[in-house]
py3Dmol code that shows the C-alpha trace and the ligand (Angstrom):
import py3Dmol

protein = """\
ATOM      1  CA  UNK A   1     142.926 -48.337 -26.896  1.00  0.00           C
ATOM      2  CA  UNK A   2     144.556 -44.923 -27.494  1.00  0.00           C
ATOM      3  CA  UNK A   3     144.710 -45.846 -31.475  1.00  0.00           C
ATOM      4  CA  UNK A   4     140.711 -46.662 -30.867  1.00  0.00           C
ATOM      5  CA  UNK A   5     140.057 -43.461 -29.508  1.00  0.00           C
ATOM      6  CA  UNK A   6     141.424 -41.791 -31.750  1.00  0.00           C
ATOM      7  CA  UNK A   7     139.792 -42.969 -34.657  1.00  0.00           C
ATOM      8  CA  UNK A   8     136.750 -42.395 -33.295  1.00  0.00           C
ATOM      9  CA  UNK A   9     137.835 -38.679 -32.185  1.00  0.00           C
ATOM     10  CA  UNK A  10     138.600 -39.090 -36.445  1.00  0.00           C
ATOM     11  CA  UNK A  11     135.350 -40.464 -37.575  1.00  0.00           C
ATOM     12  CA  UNK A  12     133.641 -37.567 -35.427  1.00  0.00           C
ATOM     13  CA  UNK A  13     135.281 -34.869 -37.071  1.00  0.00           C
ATOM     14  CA  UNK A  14     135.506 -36.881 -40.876  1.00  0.00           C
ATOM     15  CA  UNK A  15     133.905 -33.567 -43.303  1.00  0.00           C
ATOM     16  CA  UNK A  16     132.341 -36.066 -45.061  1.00  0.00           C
ATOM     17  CA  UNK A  17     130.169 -37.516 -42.647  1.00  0.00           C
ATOM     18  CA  UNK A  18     129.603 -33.959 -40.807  1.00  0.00           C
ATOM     19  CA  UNK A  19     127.702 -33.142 -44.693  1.00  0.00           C
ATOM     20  CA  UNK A  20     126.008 -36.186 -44.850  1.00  0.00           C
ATOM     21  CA  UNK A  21     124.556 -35.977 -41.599  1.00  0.00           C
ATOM     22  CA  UNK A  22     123.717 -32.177 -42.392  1.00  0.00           C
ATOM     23  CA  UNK A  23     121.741 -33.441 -44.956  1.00  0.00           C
ATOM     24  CA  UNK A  24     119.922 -35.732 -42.871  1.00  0.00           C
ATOM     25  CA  UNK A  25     119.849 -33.534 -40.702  1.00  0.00           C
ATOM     26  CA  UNK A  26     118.210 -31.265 -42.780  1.00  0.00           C
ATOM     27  CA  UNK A  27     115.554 -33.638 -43.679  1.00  0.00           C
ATOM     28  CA  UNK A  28     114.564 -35.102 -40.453  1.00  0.00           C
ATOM     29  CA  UNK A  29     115.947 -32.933 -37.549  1.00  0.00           C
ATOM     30  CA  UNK A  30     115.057 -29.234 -38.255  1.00  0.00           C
ATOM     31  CA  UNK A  31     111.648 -30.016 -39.618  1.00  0.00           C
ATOM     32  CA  UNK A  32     108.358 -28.914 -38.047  1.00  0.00           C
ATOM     33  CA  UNK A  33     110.558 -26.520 -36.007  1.00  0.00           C
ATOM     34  CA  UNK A  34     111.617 -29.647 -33.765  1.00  0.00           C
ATOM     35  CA  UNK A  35     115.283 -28.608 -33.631  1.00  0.00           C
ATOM     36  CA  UNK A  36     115.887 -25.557 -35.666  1.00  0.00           C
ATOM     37  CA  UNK A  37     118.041 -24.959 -38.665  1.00  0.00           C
ATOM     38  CA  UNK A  38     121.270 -25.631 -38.086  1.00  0.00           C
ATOM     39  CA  UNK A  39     120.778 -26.756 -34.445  1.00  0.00           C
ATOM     40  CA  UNK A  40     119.326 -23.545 -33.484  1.00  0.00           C
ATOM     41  CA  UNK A  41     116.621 -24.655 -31.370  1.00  0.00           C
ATOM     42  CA  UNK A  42     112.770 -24.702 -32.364  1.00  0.00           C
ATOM     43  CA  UNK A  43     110.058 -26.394 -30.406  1.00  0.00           C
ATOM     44  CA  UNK A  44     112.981 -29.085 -29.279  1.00  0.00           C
ATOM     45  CA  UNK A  45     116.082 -28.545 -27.330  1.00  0.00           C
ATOM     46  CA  UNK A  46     118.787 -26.449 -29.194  1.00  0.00           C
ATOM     47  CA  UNK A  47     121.620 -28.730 -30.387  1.00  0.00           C
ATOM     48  CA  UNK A  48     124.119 -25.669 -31.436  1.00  0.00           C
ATOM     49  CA  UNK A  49     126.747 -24.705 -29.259  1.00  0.00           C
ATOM     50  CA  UNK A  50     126.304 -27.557 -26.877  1.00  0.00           C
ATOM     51  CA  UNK A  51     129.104 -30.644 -26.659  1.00  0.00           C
ATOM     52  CA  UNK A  52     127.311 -33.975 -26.341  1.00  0.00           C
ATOM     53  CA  UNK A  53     128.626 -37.581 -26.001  1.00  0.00           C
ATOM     54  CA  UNK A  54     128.514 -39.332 -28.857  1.00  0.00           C
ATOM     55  CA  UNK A  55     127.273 -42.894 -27.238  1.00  0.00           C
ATOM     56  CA  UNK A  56     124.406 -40.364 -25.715  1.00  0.00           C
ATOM     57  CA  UNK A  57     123.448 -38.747 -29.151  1.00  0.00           C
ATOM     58  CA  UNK A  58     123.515 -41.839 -30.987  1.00  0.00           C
ATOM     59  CA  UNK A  59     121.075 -43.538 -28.425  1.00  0.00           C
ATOM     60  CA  UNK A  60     118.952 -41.152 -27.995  1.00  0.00           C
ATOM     61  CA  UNK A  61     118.581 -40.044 -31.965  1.00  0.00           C
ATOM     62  CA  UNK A  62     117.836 -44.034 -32.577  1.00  0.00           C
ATOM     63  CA  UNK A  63     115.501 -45.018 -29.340  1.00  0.00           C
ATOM     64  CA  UNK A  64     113.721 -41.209 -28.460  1.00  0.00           C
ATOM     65  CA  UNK A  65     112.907 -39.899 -25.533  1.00  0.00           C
ATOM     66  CA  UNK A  66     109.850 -41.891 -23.817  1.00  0.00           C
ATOM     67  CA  UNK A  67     106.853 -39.618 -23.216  1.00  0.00           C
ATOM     68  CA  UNK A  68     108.544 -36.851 -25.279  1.00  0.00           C
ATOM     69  CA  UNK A  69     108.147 -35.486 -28.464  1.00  0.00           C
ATOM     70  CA  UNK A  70     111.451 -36.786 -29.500  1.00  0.00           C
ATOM     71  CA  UNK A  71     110.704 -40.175 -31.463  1.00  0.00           C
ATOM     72  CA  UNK A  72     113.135 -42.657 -32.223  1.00  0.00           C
ATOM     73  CA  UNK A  73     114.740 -43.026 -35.716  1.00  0.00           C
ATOM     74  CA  UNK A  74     115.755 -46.164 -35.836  1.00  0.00           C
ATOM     75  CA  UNK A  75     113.080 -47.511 -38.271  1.00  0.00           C
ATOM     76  CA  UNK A  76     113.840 -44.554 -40.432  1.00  0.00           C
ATOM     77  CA  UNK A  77     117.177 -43.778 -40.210  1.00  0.00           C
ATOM     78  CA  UNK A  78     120.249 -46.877 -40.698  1.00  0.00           C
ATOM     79  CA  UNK A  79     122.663 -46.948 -38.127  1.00  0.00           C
ATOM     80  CA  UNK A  80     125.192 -45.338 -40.841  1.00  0.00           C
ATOM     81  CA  UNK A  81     122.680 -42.394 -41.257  1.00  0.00           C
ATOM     82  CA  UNK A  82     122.660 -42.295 -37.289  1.00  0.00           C
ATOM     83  CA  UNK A  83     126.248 -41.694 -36.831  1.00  0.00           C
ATOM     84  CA  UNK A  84     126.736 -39.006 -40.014  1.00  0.00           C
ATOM     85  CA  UNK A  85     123.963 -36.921 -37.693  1.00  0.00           C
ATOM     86  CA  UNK A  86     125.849 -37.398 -34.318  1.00  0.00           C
ATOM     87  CA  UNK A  87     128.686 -36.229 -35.983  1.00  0.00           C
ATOM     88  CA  UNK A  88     127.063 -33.186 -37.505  1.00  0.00           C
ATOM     89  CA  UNK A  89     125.599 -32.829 -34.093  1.00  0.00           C
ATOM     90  CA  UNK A  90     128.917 -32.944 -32.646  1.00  0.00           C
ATOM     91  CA  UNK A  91     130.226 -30.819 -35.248  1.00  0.00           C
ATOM     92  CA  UNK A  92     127.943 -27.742 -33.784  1.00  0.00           C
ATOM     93  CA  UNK A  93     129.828 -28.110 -30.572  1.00  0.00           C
ATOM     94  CA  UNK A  94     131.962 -24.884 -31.340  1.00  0.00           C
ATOM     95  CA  UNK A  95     129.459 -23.214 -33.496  1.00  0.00           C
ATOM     96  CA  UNK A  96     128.476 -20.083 -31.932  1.00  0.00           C
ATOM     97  CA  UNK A  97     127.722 -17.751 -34.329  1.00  0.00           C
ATOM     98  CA  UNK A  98     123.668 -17.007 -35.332  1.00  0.00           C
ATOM     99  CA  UNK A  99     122.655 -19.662 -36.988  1.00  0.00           C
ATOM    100  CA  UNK A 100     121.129 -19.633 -40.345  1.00  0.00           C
ATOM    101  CA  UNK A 101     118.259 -17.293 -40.965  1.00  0.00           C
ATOM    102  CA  UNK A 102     114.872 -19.302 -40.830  1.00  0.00           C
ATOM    103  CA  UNK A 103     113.922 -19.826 -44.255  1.00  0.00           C
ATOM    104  CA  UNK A 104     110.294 -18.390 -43.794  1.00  0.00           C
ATOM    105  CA  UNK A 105     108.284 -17.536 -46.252  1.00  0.00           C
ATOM    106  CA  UNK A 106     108.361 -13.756 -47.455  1.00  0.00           C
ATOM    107  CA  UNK A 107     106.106 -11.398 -45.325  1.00  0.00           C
ATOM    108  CA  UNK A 108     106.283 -13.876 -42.512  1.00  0.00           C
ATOM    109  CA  UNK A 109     108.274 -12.922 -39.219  1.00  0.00           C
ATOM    110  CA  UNK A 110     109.820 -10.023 -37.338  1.00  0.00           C
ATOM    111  CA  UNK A 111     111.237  -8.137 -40.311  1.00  0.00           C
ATOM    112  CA  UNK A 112     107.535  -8.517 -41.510  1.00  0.00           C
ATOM    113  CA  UNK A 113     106.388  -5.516 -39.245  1.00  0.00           C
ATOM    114  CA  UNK A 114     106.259  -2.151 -41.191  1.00  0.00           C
ATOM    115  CA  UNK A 115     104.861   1.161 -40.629  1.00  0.00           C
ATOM    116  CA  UNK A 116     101.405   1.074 -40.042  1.00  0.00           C
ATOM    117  CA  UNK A 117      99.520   4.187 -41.992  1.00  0.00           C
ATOM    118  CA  UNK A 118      96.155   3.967 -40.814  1.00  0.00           C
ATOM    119  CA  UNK A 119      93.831   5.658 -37.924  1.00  0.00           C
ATOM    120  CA  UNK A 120      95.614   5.491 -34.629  1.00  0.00           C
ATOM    121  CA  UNK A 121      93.887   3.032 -32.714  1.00  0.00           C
ATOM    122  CA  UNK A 122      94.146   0.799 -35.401  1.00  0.00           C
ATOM    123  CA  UNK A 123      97.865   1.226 -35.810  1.00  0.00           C
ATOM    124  CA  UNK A 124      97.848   0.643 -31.944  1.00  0.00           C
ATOM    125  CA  UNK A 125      96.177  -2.663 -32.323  1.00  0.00           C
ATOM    126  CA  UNK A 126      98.473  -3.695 -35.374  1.00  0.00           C
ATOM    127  CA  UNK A 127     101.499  -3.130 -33.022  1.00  0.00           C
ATOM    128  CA  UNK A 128      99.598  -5.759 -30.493  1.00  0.00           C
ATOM    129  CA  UNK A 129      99.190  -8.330 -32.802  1.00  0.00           C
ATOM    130  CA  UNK A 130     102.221  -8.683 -34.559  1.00  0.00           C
ATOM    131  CA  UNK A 131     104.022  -7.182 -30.784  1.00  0.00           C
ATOM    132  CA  UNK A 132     107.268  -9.854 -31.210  1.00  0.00           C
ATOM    133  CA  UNK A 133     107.909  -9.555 -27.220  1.00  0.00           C
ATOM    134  CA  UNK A 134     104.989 -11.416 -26.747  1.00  0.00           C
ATOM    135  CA  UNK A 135     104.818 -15.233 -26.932  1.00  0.00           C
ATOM    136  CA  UNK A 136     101.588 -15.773 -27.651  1.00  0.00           C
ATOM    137  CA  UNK A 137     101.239 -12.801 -30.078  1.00  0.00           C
ATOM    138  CA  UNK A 138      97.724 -12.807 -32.307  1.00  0.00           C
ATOM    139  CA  UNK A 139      99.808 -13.220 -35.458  1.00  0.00           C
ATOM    140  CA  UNK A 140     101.667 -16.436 -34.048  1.00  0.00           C
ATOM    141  CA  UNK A 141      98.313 -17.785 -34.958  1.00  0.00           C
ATOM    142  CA  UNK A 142      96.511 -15.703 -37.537  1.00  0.00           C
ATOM    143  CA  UNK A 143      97.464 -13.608 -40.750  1.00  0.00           C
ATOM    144  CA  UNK A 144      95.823 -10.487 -41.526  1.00  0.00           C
ATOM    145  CA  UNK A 145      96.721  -8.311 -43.617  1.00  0.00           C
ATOM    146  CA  UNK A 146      98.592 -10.186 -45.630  1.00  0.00           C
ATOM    147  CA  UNK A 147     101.052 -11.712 -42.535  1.00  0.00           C
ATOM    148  CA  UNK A 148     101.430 -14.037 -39.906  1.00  0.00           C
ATOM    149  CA  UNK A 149     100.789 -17.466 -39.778  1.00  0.00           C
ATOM    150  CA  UNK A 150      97.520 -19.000 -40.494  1.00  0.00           C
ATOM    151  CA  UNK A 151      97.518 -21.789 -37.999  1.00  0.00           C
ATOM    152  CA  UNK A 152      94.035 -20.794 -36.508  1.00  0.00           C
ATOM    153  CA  UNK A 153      91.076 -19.243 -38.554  1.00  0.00           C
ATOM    154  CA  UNK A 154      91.868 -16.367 -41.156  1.00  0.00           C
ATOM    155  CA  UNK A 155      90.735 -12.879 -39.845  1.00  0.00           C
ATOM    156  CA  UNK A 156      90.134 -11.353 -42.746  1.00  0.00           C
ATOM    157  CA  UNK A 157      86.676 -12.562 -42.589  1.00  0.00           C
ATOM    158  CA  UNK A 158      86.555 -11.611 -38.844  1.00  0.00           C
ATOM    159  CA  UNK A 159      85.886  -7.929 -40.021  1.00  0.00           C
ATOM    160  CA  UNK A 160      82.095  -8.932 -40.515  1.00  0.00           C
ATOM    161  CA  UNK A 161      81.860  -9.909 -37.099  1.00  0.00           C
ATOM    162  CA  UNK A 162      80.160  -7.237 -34.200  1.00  0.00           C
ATOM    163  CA  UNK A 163      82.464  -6.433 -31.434  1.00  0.00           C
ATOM    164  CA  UNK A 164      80.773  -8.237 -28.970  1.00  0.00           C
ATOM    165  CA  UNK A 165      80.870 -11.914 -31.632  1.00  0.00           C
ATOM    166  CA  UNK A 166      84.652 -10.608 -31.591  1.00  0.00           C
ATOM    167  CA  UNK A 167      85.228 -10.043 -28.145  1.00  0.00           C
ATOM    168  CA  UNK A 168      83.011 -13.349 -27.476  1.00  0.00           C
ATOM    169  CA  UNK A 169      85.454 -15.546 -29.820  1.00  0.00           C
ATOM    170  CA  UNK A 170      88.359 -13.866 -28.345  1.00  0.00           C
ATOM    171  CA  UNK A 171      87.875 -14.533 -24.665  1.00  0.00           C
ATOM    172  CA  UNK A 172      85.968 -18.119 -25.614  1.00  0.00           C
ATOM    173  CA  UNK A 173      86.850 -20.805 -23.019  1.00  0.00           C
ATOM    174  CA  UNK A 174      85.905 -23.449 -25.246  1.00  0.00           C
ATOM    175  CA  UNK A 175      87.393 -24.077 -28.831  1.00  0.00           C
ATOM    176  CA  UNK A 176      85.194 -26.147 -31.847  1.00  0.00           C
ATOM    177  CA  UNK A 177      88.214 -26.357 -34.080  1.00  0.00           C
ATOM    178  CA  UNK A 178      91.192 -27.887 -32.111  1.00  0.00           C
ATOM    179  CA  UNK A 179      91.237 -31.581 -31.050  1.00  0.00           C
ATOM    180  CA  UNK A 180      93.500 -33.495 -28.333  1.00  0.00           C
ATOM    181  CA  UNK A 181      95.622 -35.820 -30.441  1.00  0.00           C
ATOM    182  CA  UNK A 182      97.320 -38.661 -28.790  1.00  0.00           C
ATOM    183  CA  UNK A 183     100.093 -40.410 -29.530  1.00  0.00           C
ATOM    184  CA  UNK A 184     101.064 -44.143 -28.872  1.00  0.00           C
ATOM    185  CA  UNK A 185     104.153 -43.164 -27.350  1.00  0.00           C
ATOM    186  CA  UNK A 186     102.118 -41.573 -24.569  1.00  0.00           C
ATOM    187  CA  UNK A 187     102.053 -38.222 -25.498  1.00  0.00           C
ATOM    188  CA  UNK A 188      99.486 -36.094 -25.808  1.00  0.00           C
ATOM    189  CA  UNK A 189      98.705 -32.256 -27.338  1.00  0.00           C
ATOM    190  CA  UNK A 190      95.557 -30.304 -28.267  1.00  0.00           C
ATOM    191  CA  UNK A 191      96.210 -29.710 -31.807  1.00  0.00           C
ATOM    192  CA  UNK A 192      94.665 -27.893 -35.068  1.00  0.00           C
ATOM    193  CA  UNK A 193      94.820 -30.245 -37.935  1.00  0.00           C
ATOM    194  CA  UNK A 194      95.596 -28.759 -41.400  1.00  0.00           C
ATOM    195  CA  UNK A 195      95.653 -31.852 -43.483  1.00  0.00           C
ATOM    196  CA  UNK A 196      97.366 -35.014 -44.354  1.00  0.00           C
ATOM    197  CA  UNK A 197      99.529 -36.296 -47.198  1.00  0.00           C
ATOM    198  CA  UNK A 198      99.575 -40.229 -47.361  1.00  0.00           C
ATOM    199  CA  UNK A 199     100.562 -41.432 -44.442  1.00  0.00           C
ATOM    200  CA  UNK A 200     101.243 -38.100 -42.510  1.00  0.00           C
ATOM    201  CA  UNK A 201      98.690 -36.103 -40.580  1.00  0.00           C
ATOM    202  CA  UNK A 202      99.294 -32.430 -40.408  1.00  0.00           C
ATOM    203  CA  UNK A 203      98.775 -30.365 -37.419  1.00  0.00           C
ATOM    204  CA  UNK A 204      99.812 -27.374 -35.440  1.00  0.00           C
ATOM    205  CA  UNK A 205     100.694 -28.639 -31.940  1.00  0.00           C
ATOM    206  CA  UNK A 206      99.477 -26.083 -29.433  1.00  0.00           C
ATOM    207  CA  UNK A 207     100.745 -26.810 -26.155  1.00  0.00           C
ATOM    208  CA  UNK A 208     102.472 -23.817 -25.649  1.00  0.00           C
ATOM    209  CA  UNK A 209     103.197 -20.392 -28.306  1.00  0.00           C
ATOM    210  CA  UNK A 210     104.287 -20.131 -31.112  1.00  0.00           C
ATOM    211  CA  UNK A 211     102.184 -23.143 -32.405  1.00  0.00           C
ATOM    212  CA  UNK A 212     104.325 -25.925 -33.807  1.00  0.00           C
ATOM    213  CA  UNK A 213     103.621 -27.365 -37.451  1.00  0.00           C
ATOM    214  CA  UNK A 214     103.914 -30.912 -36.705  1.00  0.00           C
ATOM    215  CA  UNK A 215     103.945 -34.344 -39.483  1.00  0.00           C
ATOM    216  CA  UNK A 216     102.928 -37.034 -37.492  1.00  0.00           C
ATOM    217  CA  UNK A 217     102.528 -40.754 -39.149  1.00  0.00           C
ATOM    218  CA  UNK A 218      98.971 -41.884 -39.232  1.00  0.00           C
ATOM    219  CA  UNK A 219      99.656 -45.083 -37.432  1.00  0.00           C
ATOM    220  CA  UNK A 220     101.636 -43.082 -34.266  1.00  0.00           C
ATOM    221  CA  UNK A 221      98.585 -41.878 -33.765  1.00  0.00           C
ATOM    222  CA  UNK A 222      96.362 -43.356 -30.979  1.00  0.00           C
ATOM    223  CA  UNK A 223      93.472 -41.396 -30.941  1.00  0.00           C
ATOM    224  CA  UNK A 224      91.656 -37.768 -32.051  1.00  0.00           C
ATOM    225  CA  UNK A 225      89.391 -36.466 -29.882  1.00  0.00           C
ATOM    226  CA  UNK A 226      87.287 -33.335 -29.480  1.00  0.00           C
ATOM    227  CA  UNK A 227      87.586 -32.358 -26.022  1.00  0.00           C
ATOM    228  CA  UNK A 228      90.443 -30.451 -25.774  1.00  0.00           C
ATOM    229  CA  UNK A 229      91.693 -28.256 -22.713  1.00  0.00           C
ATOM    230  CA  UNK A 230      93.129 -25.723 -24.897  1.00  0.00           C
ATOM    231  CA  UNK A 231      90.839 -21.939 -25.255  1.00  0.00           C
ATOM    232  CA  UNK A 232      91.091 -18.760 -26.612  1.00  0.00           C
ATOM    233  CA  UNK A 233      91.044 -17.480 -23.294  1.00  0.00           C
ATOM    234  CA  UNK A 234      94.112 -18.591 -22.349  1.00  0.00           C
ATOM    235  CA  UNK A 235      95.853 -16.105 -24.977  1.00  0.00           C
ATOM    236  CA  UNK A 236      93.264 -13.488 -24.556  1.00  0.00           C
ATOM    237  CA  UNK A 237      93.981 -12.888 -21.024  1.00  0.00           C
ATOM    238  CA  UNK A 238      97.724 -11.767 -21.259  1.00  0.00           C
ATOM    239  CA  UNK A 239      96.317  -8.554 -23.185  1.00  0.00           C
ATOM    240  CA  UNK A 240      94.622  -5.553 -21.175  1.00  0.00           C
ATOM    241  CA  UNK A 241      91.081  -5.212 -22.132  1.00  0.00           C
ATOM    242  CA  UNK A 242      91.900  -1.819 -23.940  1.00  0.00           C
ATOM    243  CA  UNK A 243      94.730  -3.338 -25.951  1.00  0.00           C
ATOM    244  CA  UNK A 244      92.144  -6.303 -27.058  1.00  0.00           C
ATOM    245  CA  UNK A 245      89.699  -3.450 -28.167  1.00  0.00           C
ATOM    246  CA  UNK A 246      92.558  -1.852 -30.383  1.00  0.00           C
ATOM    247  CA  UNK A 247      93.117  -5.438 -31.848  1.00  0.00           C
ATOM    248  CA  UNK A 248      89.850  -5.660 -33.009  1.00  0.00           C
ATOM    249  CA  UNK A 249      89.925  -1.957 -34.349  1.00  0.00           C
ATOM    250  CA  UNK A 250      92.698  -3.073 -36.360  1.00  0.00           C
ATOM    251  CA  UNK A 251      90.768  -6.572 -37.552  1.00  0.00           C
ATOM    252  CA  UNK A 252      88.026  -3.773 -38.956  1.00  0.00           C
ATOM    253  CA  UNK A 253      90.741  -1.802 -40.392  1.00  0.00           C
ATOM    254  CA  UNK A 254      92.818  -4.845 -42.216  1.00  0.00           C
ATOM    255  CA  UNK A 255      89.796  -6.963 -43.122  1.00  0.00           C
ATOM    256  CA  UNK A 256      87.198  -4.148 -44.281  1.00  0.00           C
ATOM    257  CA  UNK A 257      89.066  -1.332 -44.937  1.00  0.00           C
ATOM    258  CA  UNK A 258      87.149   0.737 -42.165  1.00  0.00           C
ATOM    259  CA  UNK A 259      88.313   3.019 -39.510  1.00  0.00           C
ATOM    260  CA  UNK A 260      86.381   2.201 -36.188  1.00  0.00           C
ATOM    261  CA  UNK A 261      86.520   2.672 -33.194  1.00  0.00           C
ATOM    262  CA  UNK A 262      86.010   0.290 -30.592  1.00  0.00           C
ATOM    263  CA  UNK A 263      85.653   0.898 -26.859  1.00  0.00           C
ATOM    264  CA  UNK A 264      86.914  -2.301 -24.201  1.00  0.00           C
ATOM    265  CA  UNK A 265      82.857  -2.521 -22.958  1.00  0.00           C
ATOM    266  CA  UNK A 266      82.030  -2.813 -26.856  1.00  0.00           C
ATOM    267  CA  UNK A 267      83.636  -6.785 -26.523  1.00  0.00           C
ATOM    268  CA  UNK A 268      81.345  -7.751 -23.563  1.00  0.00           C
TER     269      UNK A 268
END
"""
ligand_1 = """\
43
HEC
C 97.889 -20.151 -29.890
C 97.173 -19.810 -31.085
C 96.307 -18.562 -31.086
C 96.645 -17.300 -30.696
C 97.955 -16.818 -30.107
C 95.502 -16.479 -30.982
N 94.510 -17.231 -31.531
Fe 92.692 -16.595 -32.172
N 92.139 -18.481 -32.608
C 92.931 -19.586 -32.479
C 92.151 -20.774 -32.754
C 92.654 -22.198 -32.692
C 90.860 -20.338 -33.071
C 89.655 -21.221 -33.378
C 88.929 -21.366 -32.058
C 87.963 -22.518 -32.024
O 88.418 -23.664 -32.103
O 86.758 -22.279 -31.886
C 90.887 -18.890 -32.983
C 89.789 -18.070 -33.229
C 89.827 -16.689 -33.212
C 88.735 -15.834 -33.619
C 87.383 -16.283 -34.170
C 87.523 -16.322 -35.681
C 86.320 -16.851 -36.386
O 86.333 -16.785 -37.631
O 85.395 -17.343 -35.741
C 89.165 -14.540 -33.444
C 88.376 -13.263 -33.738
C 90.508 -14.600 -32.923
N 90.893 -15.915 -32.806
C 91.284 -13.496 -32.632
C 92.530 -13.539 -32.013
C 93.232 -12.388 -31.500
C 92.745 -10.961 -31.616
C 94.398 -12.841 -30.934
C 95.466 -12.047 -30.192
C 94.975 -11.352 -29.017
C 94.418 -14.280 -31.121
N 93.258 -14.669 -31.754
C 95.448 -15.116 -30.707
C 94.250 -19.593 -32.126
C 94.953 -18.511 -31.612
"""
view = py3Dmol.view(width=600, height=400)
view.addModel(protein, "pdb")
view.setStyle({"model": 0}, {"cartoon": {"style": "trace"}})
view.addModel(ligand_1, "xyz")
view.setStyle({"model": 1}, {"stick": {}})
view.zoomTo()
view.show()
């Protein structure tokens, strides 16, 4: 029993299988933000720094968690593959250092914000969109001016808009792009789809900020419909009207170029 235990304690902590399942890992854990390089938490529950049991991890990595976006791996992973991540898993136990930097694209993120050098409102409105305190920050969303992430519409364009089509999109209560997507496991998310690649649909899960970029196989898919429960509104009411007209000063400046001015009663 003791010899048993120990060679499990063994298998656990084996290098070998802590780099295989790293790679696995790698491949099917961190993606679409679900769990974070290295463990470090994205959309899912952060693995780093936590112990786990190893019977627990290695059931709930091959069956999922019903009704949750955690699927089950067991049609994709082997049972060998299973164990090299619960050991990696395991492995993170004592790991609390930062984890990894994010390997984002360049111009994406916090570091992303620079001196604005532009009229004042504008530069006030640039601060607003890219503000990282906020969850639901424009630019978790939208690029413009060269940053953030285009998950919804590009604002670029937006520039040719009035203030009142601006302020009109950006307090809209209904959406025409998103869809609710549901899932055969029972789950169920207004999404934006961005496209599909053989058998995997594309989409930005929305449920709550930052938007998750999620690969979802064709067949786990139930249904795609229109109506949707997610709006605009929802993120345009955590900003002061003021603030939302220095946003769209700032769309004017980085999409056109032009200083402008733009007064809260301008959006209505
Ligand atoms: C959670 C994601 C999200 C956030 C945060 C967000 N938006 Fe949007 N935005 C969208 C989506 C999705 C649409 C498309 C709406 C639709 O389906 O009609 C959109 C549409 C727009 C449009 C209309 C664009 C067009 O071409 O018609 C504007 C303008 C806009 N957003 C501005 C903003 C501003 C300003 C902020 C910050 C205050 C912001 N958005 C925050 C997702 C977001």
């Amino acid at each position: 029993m003791i010899a048993l235990a120990l060679l499990m304690a063994q298998a656990a902590a084996d290098p070998a299988a802590i780099s295989k399942g790293e790679k696995i890992f790698a491949q099917s854990c961190s993606v679409g933000y679900c769990h974070g390089v290295g463990g470090a938490a994205g959309r899912g529950p952060r693995l780093r720094g936590r112990s786990f049991d190893r019977a627990y991890l290695i059931s709930v990595t091959r069956d999922g968690v019903p009704k949750s976006a955690m699927p089950g791996w067991k049609e994709r992973l082997s049972n060998a593959e299973i164990e090299y991540v619960a050991s990696y898993v395991m492995s993170l136990a004592s790991a609390t250092d930062a984890a990894p930097a994010n390997p984002m694209p360049p111009g994406v993120g916090p570091a992303a914000v620079s001196a604005f050098k532009g009229p004042a409102q504008a530069g006030r409105g640039h601060a607003a969109f890219f503000d990282a305190q906020r969850e639901a920050r424009c630019a978790t969303c939208h690029a413009l001016g060269g940053r953030g992430i285009a998950a919804g519409p590009d604002l670029s364009k937006a520039a040719s808009m009035t203030p009142k089509q601006l302020g009109a999109a950006i307090s809209a209560s209904s959406s025409s792009h998103t869809s609710m997507v549901r899932l055969k496991n029972g789950e169920s998310f207004p999404a934006l789809q961005t496209g599909a690649v053989g058998p995997i649909v594309k989409l930005y899960d929305l449920t709550s900020p930052p938007p998750v970029l999620r690969s979802v196989l064709r067949e786990e898919i139930e249904s795609i419909t229109k109506e949707t429960g997610w709006s605009h509104a929802a993120v345009s009411k955590q900003y002061p009207a003021e603030q939302l007209a220095d946003i769209v000063s700032y769309i004017y400046y980085a999409g056109a170029g032009k200083s402008r001015p733009v007064k809260a009663g301008d959006l209505k």
